[in-house]
N, C-alpha and C positions, 0 to 999 in steps of 0.2 A: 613516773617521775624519775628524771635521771639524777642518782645518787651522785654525792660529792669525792670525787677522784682521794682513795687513798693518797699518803706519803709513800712516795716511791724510795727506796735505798737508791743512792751512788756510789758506785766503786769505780774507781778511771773516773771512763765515758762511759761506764757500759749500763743502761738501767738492766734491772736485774732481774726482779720481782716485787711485787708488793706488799709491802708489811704494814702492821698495824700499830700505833702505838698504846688503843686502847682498845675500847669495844670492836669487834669484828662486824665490819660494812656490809650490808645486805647486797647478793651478788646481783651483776647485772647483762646481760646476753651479750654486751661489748664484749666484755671481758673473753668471753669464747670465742672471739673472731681473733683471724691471724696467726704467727709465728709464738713458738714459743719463745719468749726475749732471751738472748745473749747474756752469760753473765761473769761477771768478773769474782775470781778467785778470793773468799774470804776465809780468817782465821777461826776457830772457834772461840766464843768467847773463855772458856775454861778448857783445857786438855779436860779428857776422860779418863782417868786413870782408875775413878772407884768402878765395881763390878756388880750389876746386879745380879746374884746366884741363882733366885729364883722369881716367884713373885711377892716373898716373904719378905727378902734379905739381901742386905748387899755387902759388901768388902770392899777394902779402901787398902790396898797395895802400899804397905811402907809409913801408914800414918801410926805416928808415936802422940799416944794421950797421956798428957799427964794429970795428978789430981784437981782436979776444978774446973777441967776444960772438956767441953762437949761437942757434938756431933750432928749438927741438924741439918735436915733437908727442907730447902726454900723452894718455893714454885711459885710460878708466875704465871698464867694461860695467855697470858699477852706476848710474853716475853721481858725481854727490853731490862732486865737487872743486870745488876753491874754488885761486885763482892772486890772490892780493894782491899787488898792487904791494911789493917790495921784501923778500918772503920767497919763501919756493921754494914749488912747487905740490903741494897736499896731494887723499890719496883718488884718485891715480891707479893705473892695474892697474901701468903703467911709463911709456917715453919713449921717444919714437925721436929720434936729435939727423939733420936733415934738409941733406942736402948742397946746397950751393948748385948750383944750372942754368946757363949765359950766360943772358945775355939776349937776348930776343926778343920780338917782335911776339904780342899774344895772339891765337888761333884769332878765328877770323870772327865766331863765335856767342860772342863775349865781346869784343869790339871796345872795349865800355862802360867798360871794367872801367882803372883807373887804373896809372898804372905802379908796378911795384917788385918786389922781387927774388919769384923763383921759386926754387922745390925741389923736387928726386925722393923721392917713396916707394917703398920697397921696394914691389915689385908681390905678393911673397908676404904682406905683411900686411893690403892693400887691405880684402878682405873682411870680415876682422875689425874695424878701423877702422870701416869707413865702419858696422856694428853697436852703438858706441861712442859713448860721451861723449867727444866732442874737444875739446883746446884747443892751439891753436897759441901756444907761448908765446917772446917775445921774453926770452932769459935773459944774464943777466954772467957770467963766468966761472967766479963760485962758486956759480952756479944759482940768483940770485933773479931774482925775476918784475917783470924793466922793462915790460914790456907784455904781452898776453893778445888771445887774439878768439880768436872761434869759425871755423867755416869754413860758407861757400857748395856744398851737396854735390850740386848738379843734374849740374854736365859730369863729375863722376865716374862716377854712375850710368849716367846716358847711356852712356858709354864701355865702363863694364865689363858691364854687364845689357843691351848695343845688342839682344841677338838675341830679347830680350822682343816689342819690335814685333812680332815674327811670330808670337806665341804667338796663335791662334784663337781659345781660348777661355775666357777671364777670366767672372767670374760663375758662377752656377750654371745646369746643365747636362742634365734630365733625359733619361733614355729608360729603354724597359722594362724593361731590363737591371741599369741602374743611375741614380744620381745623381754628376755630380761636381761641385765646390764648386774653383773657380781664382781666388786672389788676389796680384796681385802688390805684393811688401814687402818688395822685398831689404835693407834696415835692420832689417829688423824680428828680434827674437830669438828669440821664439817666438809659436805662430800657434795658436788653436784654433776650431773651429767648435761654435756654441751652436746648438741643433735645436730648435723647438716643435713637435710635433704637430698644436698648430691654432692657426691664426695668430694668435685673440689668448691660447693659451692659456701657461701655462708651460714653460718649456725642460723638453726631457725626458732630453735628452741633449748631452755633450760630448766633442768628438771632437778629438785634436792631429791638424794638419796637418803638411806635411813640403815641405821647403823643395828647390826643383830647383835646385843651383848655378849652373847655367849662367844661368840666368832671372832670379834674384831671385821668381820664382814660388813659392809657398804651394798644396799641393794635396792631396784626400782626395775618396776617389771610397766611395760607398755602397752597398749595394745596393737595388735594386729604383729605383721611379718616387719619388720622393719631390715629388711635385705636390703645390701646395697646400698642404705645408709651413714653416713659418718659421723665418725664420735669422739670427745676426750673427756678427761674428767678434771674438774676445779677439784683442788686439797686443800682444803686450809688445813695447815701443817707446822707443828714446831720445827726447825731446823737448827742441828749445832754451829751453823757458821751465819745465819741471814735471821735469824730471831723468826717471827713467827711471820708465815707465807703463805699467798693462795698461789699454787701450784697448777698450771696449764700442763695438764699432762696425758699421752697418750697409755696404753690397758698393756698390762706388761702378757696377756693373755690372747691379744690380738691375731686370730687366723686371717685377715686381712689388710693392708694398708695403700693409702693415696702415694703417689708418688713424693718420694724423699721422709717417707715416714710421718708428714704431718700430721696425720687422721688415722686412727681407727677405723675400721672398716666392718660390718655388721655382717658376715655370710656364714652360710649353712653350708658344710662344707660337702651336704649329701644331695645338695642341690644337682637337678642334669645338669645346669648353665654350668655348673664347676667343674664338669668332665667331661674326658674327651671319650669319644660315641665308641662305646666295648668296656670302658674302666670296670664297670662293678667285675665283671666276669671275666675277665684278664687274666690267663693262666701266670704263676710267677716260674720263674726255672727252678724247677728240683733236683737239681744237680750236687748242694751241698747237706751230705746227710751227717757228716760228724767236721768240729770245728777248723782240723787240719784237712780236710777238705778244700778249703778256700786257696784260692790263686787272684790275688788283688793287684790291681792298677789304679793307681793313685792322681786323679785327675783333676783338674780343676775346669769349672767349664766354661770360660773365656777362654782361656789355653786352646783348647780341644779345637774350636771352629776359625778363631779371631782373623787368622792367617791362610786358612783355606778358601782356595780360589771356585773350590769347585759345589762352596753353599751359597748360596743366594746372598747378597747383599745385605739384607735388613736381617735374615738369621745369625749372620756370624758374632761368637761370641755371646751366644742366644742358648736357652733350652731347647728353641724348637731348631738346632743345628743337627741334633739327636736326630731327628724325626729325616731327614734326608737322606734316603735309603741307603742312594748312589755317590755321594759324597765320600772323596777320600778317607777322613777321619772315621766314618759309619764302613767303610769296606775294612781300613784297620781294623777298627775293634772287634768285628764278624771274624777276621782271620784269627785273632787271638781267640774269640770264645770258641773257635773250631779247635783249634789246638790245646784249648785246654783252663784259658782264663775262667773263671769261674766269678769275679766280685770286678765293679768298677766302684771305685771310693771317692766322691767328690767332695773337693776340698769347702769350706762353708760356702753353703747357700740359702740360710736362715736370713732374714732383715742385719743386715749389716750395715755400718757407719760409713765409710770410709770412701763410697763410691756415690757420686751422684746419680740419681737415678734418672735425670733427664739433662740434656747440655752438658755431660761430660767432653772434658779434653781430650784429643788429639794430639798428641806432639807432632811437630815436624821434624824427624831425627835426618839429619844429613848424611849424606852419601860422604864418608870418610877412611882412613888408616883403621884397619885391622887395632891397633894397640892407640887411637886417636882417645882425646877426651871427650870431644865433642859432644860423641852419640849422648853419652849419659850425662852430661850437662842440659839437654836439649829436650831429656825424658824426665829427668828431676826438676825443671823450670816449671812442668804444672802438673807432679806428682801429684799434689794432696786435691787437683778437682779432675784427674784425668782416670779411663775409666775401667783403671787397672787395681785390684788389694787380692790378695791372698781370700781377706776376710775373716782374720780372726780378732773382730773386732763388734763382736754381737750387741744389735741393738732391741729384736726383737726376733724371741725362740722360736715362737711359734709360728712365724709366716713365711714363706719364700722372699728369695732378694726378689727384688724388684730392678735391678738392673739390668739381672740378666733376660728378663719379660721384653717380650716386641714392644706392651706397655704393662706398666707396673700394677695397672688392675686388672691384667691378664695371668699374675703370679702363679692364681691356682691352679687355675686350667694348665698353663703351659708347663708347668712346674711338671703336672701329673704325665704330660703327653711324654715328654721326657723318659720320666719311667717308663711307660709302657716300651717306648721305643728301644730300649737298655734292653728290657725285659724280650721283646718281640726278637732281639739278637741275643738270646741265651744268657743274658747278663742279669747278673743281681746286682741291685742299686745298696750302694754304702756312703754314707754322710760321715762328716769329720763333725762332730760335737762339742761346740766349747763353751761349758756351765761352767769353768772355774773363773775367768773374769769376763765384765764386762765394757764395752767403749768409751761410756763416760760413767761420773757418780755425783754426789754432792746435790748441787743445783747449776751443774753445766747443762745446759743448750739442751746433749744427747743423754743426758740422764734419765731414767725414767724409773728403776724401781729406786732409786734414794732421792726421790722426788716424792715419793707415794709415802713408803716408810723410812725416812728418815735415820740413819745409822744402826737399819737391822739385817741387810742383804749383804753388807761388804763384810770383809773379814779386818777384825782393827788388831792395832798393836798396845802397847803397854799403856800410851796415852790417844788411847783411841782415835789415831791417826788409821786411812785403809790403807791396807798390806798391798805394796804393787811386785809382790817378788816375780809371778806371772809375766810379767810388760806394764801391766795394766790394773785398773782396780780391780782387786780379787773379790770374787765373790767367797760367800760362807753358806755352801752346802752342807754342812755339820747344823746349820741352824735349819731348825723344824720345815720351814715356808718355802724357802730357798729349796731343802731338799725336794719340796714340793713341789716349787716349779719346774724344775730340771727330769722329775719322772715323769710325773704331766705330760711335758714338753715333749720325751721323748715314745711316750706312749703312742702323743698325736700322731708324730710324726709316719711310724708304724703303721696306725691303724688307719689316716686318712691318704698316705702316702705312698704306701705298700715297700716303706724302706725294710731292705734286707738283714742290715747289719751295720754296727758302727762303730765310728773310732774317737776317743774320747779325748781330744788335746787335753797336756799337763793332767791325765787324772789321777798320778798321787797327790793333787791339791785336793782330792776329794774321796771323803771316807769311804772305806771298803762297806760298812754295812749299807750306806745310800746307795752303792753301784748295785749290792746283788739284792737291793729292794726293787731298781729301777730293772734287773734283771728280770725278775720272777714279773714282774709288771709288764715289760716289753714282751716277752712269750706269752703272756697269757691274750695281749691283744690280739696277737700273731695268730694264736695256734700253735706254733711251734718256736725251735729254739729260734733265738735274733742273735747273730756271733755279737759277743760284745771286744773289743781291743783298745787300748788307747798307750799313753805315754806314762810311763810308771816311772817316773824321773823324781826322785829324791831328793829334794831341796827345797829351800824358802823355811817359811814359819814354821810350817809344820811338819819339817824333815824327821824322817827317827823320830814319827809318832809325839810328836812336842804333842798333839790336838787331841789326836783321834787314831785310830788305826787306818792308815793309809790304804788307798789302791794302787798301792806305787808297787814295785817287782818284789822285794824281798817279803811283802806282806798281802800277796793273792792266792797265796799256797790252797790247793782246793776251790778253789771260789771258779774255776772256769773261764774266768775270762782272759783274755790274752793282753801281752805287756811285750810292746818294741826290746828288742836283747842290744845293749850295746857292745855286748861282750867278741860276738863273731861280728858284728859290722866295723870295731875299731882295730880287729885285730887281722882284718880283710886290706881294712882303707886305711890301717895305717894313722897312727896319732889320734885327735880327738877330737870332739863339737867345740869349734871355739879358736882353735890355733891358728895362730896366725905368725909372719917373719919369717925367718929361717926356717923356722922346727916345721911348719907346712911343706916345707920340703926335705928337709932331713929326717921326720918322722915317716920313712917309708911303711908299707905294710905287708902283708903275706901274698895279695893280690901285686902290689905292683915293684917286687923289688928287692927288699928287707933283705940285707945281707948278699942275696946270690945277684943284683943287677943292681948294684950301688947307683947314689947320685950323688953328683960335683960334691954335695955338701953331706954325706952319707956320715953314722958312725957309730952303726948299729955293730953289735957283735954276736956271734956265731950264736949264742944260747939266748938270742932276744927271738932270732929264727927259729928256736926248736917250741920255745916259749908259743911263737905266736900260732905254731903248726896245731899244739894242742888244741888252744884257744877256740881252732876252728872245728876243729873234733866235737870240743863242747858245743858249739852249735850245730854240729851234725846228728847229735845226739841229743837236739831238743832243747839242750841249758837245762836239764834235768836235775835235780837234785841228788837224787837218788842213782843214778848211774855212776859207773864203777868205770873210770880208763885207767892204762899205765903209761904214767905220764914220760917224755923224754930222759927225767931221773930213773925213770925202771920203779918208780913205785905207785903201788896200785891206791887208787883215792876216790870218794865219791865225787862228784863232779862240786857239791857244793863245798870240797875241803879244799879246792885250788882258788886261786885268786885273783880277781880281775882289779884294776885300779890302786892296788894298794891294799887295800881293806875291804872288798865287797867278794863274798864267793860268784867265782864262775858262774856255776848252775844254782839258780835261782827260782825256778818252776817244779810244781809236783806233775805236773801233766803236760804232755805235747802241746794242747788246745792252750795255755797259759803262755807261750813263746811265740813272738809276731819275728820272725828271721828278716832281714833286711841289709841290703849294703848302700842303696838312696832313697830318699826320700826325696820331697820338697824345702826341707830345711838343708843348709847347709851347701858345699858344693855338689855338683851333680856327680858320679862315677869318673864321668868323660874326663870333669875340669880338674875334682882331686889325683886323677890318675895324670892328667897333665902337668900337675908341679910337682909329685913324686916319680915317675918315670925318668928313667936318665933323658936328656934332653934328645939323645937321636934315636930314640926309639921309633920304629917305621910306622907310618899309617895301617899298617896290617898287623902288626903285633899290638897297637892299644885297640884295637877293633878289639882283638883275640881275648885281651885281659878284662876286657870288658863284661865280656860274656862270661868270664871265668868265675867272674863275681855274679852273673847270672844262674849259671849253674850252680853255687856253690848255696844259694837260696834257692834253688830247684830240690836240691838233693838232701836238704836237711830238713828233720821231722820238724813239723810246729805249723805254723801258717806260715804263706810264704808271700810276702807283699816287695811288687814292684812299684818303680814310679815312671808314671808313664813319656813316654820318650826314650827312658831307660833302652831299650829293645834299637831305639837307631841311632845312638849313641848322644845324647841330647845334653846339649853346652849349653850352660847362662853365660858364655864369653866370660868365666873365672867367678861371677857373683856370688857371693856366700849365704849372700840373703837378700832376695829377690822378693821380699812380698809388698813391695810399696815400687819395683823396678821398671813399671808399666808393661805392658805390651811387647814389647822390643825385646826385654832381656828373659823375657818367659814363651817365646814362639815355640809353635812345635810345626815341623815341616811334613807333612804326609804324601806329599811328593817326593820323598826320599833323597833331596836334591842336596840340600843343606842340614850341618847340624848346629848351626850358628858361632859358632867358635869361631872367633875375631873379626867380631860385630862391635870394636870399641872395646878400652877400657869401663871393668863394671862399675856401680856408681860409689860417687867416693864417701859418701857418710859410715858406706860398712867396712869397704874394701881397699881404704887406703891404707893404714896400718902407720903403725909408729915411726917418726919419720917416713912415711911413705915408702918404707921398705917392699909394701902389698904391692902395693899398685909396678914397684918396681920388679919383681916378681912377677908379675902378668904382661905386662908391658914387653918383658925377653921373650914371655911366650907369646902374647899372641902375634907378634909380629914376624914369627916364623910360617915360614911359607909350607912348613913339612909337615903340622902337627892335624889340620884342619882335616876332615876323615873325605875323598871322595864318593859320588854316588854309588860306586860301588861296593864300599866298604859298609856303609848304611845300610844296602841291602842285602850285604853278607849277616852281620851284624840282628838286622831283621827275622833273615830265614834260620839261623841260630836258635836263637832265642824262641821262636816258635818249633822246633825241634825240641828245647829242653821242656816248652810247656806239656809238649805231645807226650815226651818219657815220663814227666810226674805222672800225666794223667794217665799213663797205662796200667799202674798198677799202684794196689795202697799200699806196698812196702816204704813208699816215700812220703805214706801219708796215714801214718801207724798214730791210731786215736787214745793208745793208753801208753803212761808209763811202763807198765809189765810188758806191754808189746815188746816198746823199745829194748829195755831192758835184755830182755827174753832173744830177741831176732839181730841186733845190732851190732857188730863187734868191727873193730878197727883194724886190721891185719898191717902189719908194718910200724906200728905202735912203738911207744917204748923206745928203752934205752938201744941208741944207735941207729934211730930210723932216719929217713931221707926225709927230712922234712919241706922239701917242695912237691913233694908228689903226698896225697893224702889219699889212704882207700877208703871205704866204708864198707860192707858186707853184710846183707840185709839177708835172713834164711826167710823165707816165703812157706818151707812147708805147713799145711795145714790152715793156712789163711786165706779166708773170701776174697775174691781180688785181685790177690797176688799176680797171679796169670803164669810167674816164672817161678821155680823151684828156690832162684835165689837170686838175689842182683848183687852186682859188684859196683860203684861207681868211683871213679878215679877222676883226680883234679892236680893237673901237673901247672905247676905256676914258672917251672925254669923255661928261659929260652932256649933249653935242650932236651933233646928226648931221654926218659927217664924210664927204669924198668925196675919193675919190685917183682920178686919171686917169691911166692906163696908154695910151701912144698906139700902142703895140707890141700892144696888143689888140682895137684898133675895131673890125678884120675879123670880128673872132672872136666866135659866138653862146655868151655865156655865161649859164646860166643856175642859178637857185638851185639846191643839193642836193635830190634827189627827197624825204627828209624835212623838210625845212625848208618846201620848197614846198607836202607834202601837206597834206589839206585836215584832218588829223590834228595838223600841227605845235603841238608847245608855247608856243612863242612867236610871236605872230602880229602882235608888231608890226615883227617879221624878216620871215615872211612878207609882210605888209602893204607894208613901208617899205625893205625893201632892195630894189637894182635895180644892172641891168648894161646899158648901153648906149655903144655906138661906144667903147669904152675906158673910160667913167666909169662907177665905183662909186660908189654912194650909201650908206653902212652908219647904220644908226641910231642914236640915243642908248644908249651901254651895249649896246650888242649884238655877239654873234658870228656873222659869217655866213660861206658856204661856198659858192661856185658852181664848175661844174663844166662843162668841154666833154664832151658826149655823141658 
């Protein structure tokens, strides 16, 4: 019999979800069919201000009691109460009036949290509570309502459901035997699973789950294999902003999904059908045995193929683009893993938001002016359905995107062939990782774990609003379940994926003990170590350790994993993340200018240049802490007594392996475009090739990891874009044909890169409409064969790739240092003897940034026959006015205009 339709909420137009206003409606197989509804943005009824501590106790931030006035908690399992100021509180089930606690110091992991008074809950009614509509209400003696708030229920769960973390196995689960279906949703009221037969077919069936008390676990086991089936789950759920809801939701643990994430999808992921024929026994490259080891290009894989003429039609912009032997883009990255790449790093390709996965847009960009507006009005007209993101916008951890699939239920398979294909060309496979927020939260559309548990995955603030300092709703890895997911996640990804290594967006948003849990976790999948890196950027809520102890730079000290330096990348490129106006070009840097080749708008002075020389030193030396320079003042300092920013030391790492060196990424402008607003404006097509590379080399030659971004190598322009991750297609091409490097394809799009008054846009607009600045074919491929020369000299020898501090320490020293040195020409001099590796007695490497040839004499080296590096020398080298023009005699070095050289005792 078909039950009588809930009252639906309206907010706008938009229905939302169903709530109840009393007894909860028996479910009905309807309800499983279709989209999950749209919904329109509501307030909570109460701000959350009080905190539950544990699952004892809670604290109420700033409430002042006076005598006769009390403290109770109302609940309702319906929902639907309402606490007005200055009447008593209506539509609760009852009250419990809460005894006051002493006071005390809050737990560690609520440090944050403001003072004021605390109270006990009965521990027999927890369960039921925390199921509930709560309101913590401040009441007078005769029970009306001086104040109200909701509560913060993360350290409750935590506390009572702790022994969830050890649950195995969340998501669905098949074998021959049976299927079982594990979700956890200790709030949650009642749980059912919706079944399709075929994934995009109609549910066929609906099944109640059954709740494990201990766990907060949701579970129902099926029989037989149920592969290749689809799934979601009904929640009946309190929610702080919609009262109480049955939630259409799909399994935040999902290895498979329908296209556009509708359905859950049921696979084995050890199934043959999910591999491509050799996976199990697929040798991986062993090429990286200690963590500076690694040589990373930084990819995203639409970039890679989208624009090559020479993949097939239906792969481009594809996983299986990889797989095309003879394909420009697959003969590139062959040439770099010969020379020396070691890691391809792709930027997200977890279930992402942001991209359709089927009937994605095309723009039509017009044939226009270099400096026209056009192009990027014609690319942002169907930004948000066209079939371009970055993709830090995760919707679901655990599956491959489904866009980049020929079809999105080909995810798994194709996903893997990919690897192997990386793998089959010497490449280790590296993922870009982002557990610190998510694409949606609350009861939006793309929400799916604050759909499930309801205000326990994001990270809140004071009134339990979520924290968007990320972009986006931030997640709370500091919370037990949350950290759960996220090692989980990346265990899977390890063990069923054979990823190498990876890189963590924003991870000082996430605690230093979850990362080196999730460390010891990812190795153990492995076998061996898994590099870990990510963004140790300090800022938001939990800067300077507000939370927790960060994985952010100043606080990885030992822990191994590696953290991007901004220390030698701003004191390389000059200014900062962020700048914009004038100072984008008047904040020259050591690579393109600063002082010795002024611009129109320059007004740097002499000891900003001596400043930025060291700067670079400390990147050459790891960001060490422990390391000892003398600085331009003549005096001697560990590296972490100098000072980057104002207030942050320099060297910030105990170990080489803790330092990720870099001068581009994917954020921000490329090398090409920030060297194009800082360069004086007639600087030749040959000398920004040259500085290019300078920045190339200068992350060649420094210990730590050394990560590029790919294009990098052929000098690769977003036409000025600062942030390209919503810029379609257009403003993210990569050319493999060598022909173009896209610089003045249009002004970039105007939401990022118009600037105050439009001073940006005017600022790009002088450049790109020069006819001089755009690099021809041959500078690209100058450019190219470079850049694969510097990969070949790291890779000759580990003095550039020294795995301990004491190495460094020990073998490293700066000659030309100190008070009165030339601070355009920088040496390094690495002693080799006694080391595995080495191959050379000692290397020297030299990085001249003037546009004149520059000569340091070393009188501590006359004796000694130094001669150029065997590639630079051979009759092969890329650059031959290095060959040609450098020289080593009685202690004098000769280096030339803009070049990097390398000599070596044999």
């Amino acid at each position: 019999m078909r039950h009588r339709l809930p009252r639906p909420i309206r907010l706008g137009l938009s229905l939302v979800a169903f709530a109840w206003c009393g007894a909860a409606h028996a479910v009905d197989l309807s309800e499983c069919q279709g989209d999950v509804p749209a919904s329109a943005s509501a307030a909570p009824a109460w701000p959350a201000a009080a905190v539950w501590l544990n699952a004892s106790s809670v604290q109420w931030p700033g409430l002042q009691l006076r005598p006769g006035e009390r403290v109770r908690l109302h609940h309702a399992r319906a929902a639907g109460m309402a606490a007005p100021v200055g009447a008593a509180v209506t539509g609760a089930d009852g009250a419990l009036t809460l005894e006051a606690l002493p006071a005390a110091e809050p737990p560690a992991a609520l440090r944050h949290i403001a003072p004021g008074p605390r109270f006990a809950v009965p521990a027999a009614e927890v369960d039921a509570l925390l199921q509930a509509q709560l309101v913590l209400v401040h009441e007078s003696a005769d029970g009306r309502v001086m104040a109200a708030t909701g509560l913060q229920i993360a350290a409750a769960l935590d506390d009572r459901f702790a022994t969830a973390a050890q649950v195995p196995d969340l998501g669905a689960h098949p074998s021959r035997q049976r299927t079982t279906f594990a979700l956890w949703a200790p709030t949650a009221q009642a749980m059912h699973l919706c079944r399709h037969a075929q994934p995009d077919g109609p549910a066929v069936a609906i099944e109640p789950m059954h709740r494990d008390a201990a766990t907060g676990v949701w579970r129902v086991a099926l029989p037989g294999d149920l592969s290749g089936q689809a799934y979601r789950y009904l929640v009946d759920v309190v929610t702080p902003t919609h009262g109480r809801v049955r939630n259409l939701v799909t399994d935040p643990y999902a290895v498979a999904l329908t296209a556009d994430s509708r359905h859950a999808v049921v696979a084995n992921l050890a199934a043959p059908a999910l591999k491509p024929a050799g996976w199990d026994a697929a040798p991986r490259p062993q090429r990286v045995r200690a963590a500076t080891d690694q040589v990373i290009y930084e990819l995203h894989v639409r970039d890679f193929s989208v624009s090559d003429a020479t993949v097939r039609p239906a792969w481009r912009g594809k996983y299986l683009a990889f797989t095309e032997p003879q394909s420009a883009g697959m003969r590139h990255l062959r040439a770099l893993s010969k020379a020396g790449l070691t890691d391809v790093h792709l930027l997200p390709v977890f279930d992402l938001a942001s991209v359709p996965e089927r009937g994605c847009q095309v723009p039509a960009v017009p044939q226009a002016a270099p400096d026209s507006e056009a192009q990027q009005a014609a690319v942002m007209a169907v930004a948000a359905t066209d079939c371009f993101n970055w993709g830090y916008d995760p919707w679901h951890f655990n599956a491959p995107e489904g866009s980049y699939a020929t079809d999105p239920l080909r995810r798994v398979l194709e996903f893997r062939q990919m690897v192997m294909a990386l793998h089959r060309a010497g490449l280790r496979v590296g993922m870009d990782m982002v557990y610190n927020h998510m694409a949606a939260a609350g009861q939006a559309q793309k929400s799916v774990l604050d759909r499930i548990v309801p205000g326990y995955y994001h990270r809140l603030n004071a009134q339990g609003e979520i924290e968007r300092s990320t972009c986006c709703d931030n997640t709370a890895t500091e919370h037990r379940m949350m950290a759960k997911l996220m090692i989980d996640s990346a265990a899977l990804w390890v063990r069923e994926y054979k990823i190498d290594s990876m890189r963590f967006d924003l991870m000082g948003h996430q605690p230093r003990e979850a990362m080196e849990r999730l460390q010891a976790r990812v190795n153990a999948e492995a076998g061996r170590p898994v590099q870990l890196l990510g963004e140790g950027w300090n800022f938001g809520e939990v800067a300077n350790g507000a939370r927790f102890v960060q994985a952010s730079q100043l606080s990885l000290n030992g822990s191994g994993i590696g953290s991007f330096s901004d220390r030698m990348r701003d004191a390389a490129r000059g200014g900062g993340a962020g700048e914009g106006g004038d100072d984008s070009v008047r904040r020259q840097g050591w690579l393109n200018g600063l002082v010795y080749a002024p611009n129109a708008l320059a007004t740097a002075q002499p000891q900003d240049l001596l400043a930025a020389a060291d700067l670079i030193r400390v990147g050459l030396a790891g960001s060490l802490r422990s390391y000892e320079l003398t600085t331009w003042r003549g005096e001697r300092k560990r590296l972490e007594q100098l000072v980057y920013g104002g207030d942050q030391p320099a060297g910030f790492a105990s170990e080489p392996s803790e330092v990720v060196n870099y001068v581009e990424n994917h954020d921000n402008q490329t090398l090409f475009d920030v060297n194009t607003l800082k360069l004086p404006l007639d600087t030749s097509r040959e000398d920004r090739a040259r500085v290019q590379m300078l920045g190339a080399a200068l992350v060649a030659f420094s210990q730590g990891v050394a990560y590029f971004h790919a294009g990098q190598d052929i000098l690769r322009s977003k036409s000025l874009d600062r942030n390209s991750y919503d810029s379609g297609d257009w403003f993210n091409r990569l050319d493999w044909s060598y022909q173009t490097n896209h610089f003045g394809t249009g002004l970039p799009p105007k939401q990022d890169n118009f600037g105050a008054q439009g001073r940006d846009w005017a600022l790009a607009r002088e450049r790109l409409a020069r006819d001089d600045i755009a690099p021809r074919p041959q500078d690209i491929a100058w450019a190219r064969d470079v850049f694969r020369d510097l990969l070949s000299i790291r890779a000759s020898t580990s003095l550039l790739r020294l795995p301990t501090a004491a190495a460094v320490r020990q073998r490293v020293t700066f000659p030309g240092s100190g008070a009165g040195q030339n601070p355009v020409l920088v040496a390094t001099r690495i002693d080799g003897r006694g080391l595995p590796g080495a191959r050379f007695k000692a290397v020297l490497t030299f990085i001249n940034v003037a546009p004149t040839a520059q000569t340091l004499t070393l009188p501590a080296e006359a004796r000694a026959h130094w001669r150029l590096h065997p590639v630079q020398r051979a009759a092969t080298a890329a650059d031959q006015r290095v060959a040609r023009e450098a020289r080593a005699a009685q202690g004098r070095f000769h280096i030339p205009a803009r070049s990097a050289a390398v000599f070596v005792l044999e």
